[in-house]
N, C-alpha and C positions, 0 to 999 in steps of 0.2 A: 447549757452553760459550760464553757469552757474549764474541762478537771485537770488535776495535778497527775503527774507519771503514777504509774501503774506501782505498787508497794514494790515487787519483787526487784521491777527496774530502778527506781529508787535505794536499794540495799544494793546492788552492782555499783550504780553510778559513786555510794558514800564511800562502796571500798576503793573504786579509786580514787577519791576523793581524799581519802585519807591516807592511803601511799604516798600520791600527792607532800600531803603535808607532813608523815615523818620522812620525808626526803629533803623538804624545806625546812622544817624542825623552830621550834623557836628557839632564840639565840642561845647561846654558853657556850663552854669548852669542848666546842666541837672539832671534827676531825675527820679526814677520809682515808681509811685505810688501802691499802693496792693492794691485790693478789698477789700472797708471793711467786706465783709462778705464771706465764704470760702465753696466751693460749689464742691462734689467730683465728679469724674468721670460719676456713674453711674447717677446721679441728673441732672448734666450739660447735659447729653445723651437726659433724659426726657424732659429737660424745652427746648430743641433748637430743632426744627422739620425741619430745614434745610437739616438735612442725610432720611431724608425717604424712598427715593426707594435703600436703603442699606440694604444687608441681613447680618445682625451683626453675628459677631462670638463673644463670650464673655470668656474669658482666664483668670484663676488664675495665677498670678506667681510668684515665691517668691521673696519678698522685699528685702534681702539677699541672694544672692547665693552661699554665703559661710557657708549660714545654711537653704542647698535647704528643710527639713523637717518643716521648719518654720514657720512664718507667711505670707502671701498672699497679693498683691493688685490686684485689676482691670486693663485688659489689651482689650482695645475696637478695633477688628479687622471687616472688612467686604470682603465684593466680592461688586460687580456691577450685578451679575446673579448667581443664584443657584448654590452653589458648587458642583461640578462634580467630581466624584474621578477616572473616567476612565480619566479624562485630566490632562497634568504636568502641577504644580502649580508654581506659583511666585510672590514672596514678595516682593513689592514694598518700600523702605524705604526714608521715606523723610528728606530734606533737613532742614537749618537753620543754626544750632539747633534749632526747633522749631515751626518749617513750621507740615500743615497737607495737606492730599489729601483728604476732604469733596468735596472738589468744582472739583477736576478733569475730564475731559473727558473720559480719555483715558482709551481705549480698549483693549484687547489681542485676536480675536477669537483664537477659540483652548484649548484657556490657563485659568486655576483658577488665575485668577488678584489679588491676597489678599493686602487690603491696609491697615495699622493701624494707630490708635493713639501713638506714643509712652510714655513712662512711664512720669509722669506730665504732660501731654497736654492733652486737650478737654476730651474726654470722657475715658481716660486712668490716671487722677487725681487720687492721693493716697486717702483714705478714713478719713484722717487728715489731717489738714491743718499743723501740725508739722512735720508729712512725707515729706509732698510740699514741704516744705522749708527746708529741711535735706536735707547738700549738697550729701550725703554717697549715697542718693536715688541714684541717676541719675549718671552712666557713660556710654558710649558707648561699653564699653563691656556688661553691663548688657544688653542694646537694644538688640545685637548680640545675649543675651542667651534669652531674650525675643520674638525673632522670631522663637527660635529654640522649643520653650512653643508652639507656637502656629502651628509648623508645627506637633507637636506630638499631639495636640488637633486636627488636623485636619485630623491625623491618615494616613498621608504619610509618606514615607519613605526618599522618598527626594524631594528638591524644588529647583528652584531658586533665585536668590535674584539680585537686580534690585535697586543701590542705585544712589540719585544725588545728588551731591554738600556735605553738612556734611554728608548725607547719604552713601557715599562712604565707611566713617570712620567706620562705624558699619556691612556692608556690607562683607566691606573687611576681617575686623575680625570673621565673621562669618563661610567666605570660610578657615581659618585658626580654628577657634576652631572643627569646624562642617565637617570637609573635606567627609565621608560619608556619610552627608547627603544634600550635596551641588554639584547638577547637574553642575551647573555656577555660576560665579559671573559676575553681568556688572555694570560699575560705570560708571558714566556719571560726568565729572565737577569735575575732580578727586583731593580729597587733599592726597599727600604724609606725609609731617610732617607741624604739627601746628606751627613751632616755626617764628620767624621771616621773613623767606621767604615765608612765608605763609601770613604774614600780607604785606608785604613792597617788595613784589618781583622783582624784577630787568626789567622782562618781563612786567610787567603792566605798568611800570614808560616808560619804554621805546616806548611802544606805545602811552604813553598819550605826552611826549615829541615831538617824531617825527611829532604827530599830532597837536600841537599846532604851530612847527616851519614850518607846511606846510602853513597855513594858510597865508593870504594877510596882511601886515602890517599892514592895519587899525584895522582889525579883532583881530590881537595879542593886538592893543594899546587898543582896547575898553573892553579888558579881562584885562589886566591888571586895565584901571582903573576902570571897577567895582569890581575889587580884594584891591581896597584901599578904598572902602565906608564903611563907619561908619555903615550903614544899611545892611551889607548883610559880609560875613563870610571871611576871608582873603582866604580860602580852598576853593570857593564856585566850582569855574572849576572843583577842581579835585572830589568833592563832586557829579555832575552832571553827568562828564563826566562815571564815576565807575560808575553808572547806567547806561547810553548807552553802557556802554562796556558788560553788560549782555547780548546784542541783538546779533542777527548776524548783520553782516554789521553795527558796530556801526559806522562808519564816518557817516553814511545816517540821521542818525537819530540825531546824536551832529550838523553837519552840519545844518540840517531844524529847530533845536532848535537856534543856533548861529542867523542865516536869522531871525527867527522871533521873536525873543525874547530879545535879549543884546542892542538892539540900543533905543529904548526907555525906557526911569529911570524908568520909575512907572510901565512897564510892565516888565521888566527887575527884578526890583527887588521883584514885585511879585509874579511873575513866578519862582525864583531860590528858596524863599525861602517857595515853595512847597515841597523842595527836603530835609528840615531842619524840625526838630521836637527836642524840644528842654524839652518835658517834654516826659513822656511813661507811660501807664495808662494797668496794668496788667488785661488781655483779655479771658473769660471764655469759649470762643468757639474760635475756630481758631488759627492763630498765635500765641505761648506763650511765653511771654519774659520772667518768671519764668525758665523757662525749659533753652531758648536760655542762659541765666546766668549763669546757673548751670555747662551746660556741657560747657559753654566756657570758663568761669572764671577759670573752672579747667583743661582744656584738648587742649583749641584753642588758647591760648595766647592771651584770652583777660583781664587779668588780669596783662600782662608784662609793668613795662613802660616804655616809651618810647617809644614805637611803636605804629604803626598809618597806616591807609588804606590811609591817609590823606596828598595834599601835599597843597604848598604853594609857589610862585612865588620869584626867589631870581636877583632881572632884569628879564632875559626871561627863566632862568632855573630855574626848580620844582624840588624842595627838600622836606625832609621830614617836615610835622607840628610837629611832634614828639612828639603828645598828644595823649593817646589813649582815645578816646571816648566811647569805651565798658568799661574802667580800671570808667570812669567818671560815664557814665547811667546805667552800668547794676551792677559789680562788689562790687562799694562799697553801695550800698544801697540792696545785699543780704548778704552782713555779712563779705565781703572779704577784708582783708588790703591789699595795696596796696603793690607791687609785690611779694606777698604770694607765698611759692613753689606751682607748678602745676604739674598734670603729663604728660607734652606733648605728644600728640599723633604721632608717626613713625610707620607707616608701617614697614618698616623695623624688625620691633620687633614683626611681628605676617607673618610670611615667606606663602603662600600657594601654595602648587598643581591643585588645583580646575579650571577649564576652565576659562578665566578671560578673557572680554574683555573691551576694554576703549574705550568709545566715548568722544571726546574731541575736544574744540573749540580751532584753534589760536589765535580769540583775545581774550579769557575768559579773562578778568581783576578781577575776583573773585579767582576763581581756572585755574592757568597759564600754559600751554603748557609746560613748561620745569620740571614743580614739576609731572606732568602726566607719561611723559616720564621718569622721574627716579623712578617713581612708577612703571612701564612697566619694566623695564630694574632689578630691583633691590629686589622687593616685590612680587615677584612672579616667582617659581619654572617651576609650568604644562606650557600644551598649553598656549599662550596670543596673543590676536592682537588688536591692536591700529586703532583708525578708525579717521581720524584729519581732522576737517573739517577748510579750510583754511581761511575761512570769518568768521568761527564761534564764537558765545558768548559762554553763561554759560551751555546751556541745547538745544545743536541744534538738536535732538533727541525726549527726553519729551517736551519741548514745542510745537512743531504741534501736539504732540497726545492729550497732555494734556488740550489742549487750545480749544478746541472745531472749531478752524477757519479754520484749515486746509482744502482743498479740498480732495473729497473722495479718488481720486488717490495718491495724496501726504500723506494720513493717511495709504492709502495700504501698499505702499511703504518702510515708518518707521515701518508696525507693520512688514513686513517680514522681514526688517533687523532686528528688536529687537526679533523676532522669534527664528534667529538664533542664536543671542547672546547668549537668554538665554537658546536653548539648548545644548550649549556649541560648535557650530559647525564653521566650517571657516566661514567668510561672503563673500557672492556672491554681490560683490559694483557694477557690471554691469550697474544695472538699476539707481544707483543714480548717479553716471560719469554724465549722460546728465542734470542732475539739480541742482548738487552742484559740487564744485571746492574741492576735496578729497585726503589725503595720507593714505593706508593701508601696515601697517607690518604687519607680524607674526609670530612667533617663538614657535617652537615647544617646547614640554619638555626640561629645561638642564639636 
């Protein structure tokens, strides 16, 4: 019978799960702070000794690509082990907006693992702080054409590309602009289009519903009434719950929160409002919520308003809060008015042939099962196959590799499936049938 993640993996995946969410915060008088002092790429590289046993690669690339002869910034890539040019490479692209992979685990034998900073974050910061904060820096196409810098610095001809969660978005466009020089593409946590089914999806609501009307009556009445305290967020359930829905197996984990946490006041309300961050302090290594801003405010619809990841108790049916909390913390304190045009990100608008495969959770309450599938079906021309893990959260996949907890056998197991992804091949799901609960399509060329 198919079990849930390993405990230890589980307590990795909730802490970033819950970064996650005081990064997101539930609404109020929020705010994001800038460092008073503005610190570039390659400086930030020196002062944090964190990445040490990383063999850097260090990449010009141009600040406009509409005038590639131009002028240049800082693009900070590495490996985990000596780059090998008799082995196929792949470019890992991370999530957020804004997320980095310093702290990752995860391995490929075989394969050149390339991870970057992408353009305004950590050691990949413009060399002015007027750059940083120039919205024009930063789109997701540019990332796309920034990986493609770094596969011709690397002096291949073609790579893979390995995106998760936002990383899909740049991935994906990559297998579209790049088509020969893109072996595969595999996204994990897939977004199709940023606009409001992206923030408010139907599929997330619907599982945070059915799971709160499973619950025992007392358990519904002691949510709702710490949903009416003065001390703690009207939102706070669905605030929590959207972090357990990262995991696999989120009832496991909402459930041993509910048991141990909601019944007494003072632990109750200490404990939720872990999940709330109500100020945000701009971070020179790691995480960037400059970056996260940027490419949201104009590309993820966090600048829409109205919309919201956010709900709120109406009797015992959850409705929208209908505040966005990114339009609040990140938007208007980088320079954006409020519902400013954006350029929404569709798929749909960048078509690819490229071998493409999707790993995807059922219960992803971030990126949902049904925007995957019309990515699968509609955003993609070549080969495709969909790989649906039926208990799964956000990243059921990168998380055991990433995470360092997984057991040796269980780390095997995902690097040979991710093996094949990325080289473009069918997947042989044999061996995971006996440890996960699985749906595999695949559809050839149309």
């Amino acid at each position: 019978m198919p079990s849930a993640a390993p405990a230890p993996l589980r307590i990795r995946i909730l802490a970033s799960a819950l970064l996650l969410s005081a990064l997101l915060g539930a609404h109020g008088a929020m705010a994001l702070t800038m460092a008073p002092e503005y610190i570039d790429g390659p400086e930030t590289c020196r002062r944090y000794n964190t990445h040490a046993d990383e063999h850097p690669i260090h990449v010009q690339v141009p600040i406009d690509y509409l005038a590639p002869a131009g002028p240049t910034t800082p693009l900070y890539a590495w490996t985990r082990a000596p780059f090998d040019p008799s082995k196929p490479t792949a470019v890992f692209v991370n999530g957020g907006p804004g997320d980095t992979a310093h702290g990752t685990y995860m391995r490929m034998p075989g394969w050149n693992l390339v991870f970057f900073d992408q353009r305004g974050n950590s050691c990949s910061k413009p060399m002015t702080a007027e750059l940083y904060r120039s919205r024009s820096f930063y789109s997701s196409e540019n990332t796309a054409r920034d990986i493609d810098e770094i596969r011709e610095h690397l002096g291949v001809d073609t790579i893979s590309v390995y995106g998760v969660s936002y990383g899909t978005v740049p991935a994906h466009i990559y297998g579209h602009l790049f088509p020969s020089h893109a072996r595969a593409v595999v996204l994990e946590g897939v977004i199709h289009r940023s606009d409001e089914s992206f923030f408010e999806p139907k599929h997330r609501h619907r599982l945070l519903q059915e799971y709160f009307l499973a619950q025992p009556r007392a358990v519904q009445a002691r949510i709702l009434e710490l949903s009416k305290r003065d001390d703690l967020p009207e939102n706070w359930f669905s605030v929590v719950a959207l972090t357990m829905l990262y995991m696999d197996d989120f009832e496991v984990s909402l459930n041993r929160f509910l048991k141990n946490v909601i019944w007494d006041d003072a632990a109750a309300v200490a404990t939720i409002r872990l999940f709330i961050r109500e100020q945000l302090e701009e971070t020179e290594f790691g995480f960037n919520e400059v970056m996260m801003g940027m490419i949201g405010c104009q590309e993820m619809s966090m600048n829409t308003t109205g919309v919201s990841l956010y709900s709120v108790f109406k009797g015992r049916r959850l409705v929208s809060d209908r505040v966005n909390s990114y339009q609040n913390l990140l938007c208007r304190d980088l320079g954006f008015r409020p519902g400013e045009a954006n350029r929404t990100y569709d798929a749909g608008r960048f078509p690819t042939h490229v071998p493409t495969t999707y790993l995807q959770g059922a219960r992803d309450g971030a990126t949902v099962l049904p925007n995957a599938i019309e990515h699968y079906e509609r955003a993609r021309a070549g080969f495709g196959q969909i790989l649906i893990f039926k208990t799964g959260g956000h990243i059921p996949v990168q998380g055991p590799l990433a995470s360092g907890y997984g057991s040796a056998e269980e780390v095997a197991l995902y690097q040979r499936l991710l093996g094949q992804a990325l080289s473009g091949q069918p997947l042989d799901v044999s061996d995971l049938r006996a440890v996960r609960e699985i749906e595999l399509k695949q559809t050839k060329r149309r």
